[in-house]
N, C-alpha and C positions, 0 to 999 in steps of 0.2 A: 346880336347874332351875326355870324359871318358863316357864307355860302361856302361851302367849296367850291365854286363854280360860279363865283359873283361879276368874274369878267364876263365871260360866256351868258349870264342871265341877265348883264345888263344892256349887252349888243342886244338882244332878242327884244328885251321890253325895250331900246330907243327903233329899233325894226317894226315893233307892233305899233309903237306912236306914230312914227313916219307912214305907215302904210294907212291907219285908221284917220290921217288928215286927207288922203285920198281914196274917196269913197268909191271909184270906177275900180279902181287897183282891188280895193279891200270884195268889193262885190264878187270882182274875177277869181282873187282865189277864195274867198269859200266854196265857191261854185268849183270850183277845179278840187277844193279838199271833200266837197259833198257825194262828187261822181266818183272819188277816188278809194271810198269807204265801201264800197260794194254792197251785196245783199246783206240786209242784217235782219234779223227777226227774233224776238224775242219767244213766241210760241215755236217757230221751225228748232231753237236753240234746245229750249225745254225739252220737248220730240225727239232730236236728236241726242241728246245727256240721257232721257229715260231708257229709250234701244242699244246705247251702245255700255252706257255705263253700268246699268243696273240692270239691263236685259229683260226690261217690263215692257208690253203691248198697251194701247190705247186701247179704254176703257172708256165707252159713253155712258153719261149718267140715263139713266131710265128716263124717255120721251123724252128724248133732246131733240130740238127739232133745229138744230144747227146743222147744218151738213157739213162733211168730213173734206178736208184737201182733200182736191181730185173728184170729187163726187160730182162738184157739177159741171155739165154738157161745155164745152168749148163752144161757142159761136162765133 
């Protein structure tokens, strides 16, 4: 099989060898790609695809005793 892009993918995988021998480097950037990824949520995602795409309300099942984003007090 040949890459389109076998030069370019093979700098990146000797880049990931060279950086994963140093483990202080390799720690600093996941941690710099971890904070760089922002809010993500899997239920906010949902939430949001239901309201905008399909224009459906939340719907709790009968004595949910989960309580709703927002519902509880700030302290």
């Amino acid at each position: 099989m040949v890459l389109a892009g076998d030069e370019v993918y093979v700098e990146a995988q000797e880049e990931v060898d060279r950086t994963l021998g140093e483990p202080k480097l390799w720690a600093k950037m996941a941690i710099h790609d971890t904070a760089r990824i922002g809010e993500f949520s899997s239920d906010r995602t949902i939430r949001e695809n239901a309201a905008q795409t399909w224009h459906l309300e939340r719907v709790d099942p009968p004595g949910n005793i989960f309580p709703r984003p927002g519902d509880l007090d700030e302290r």
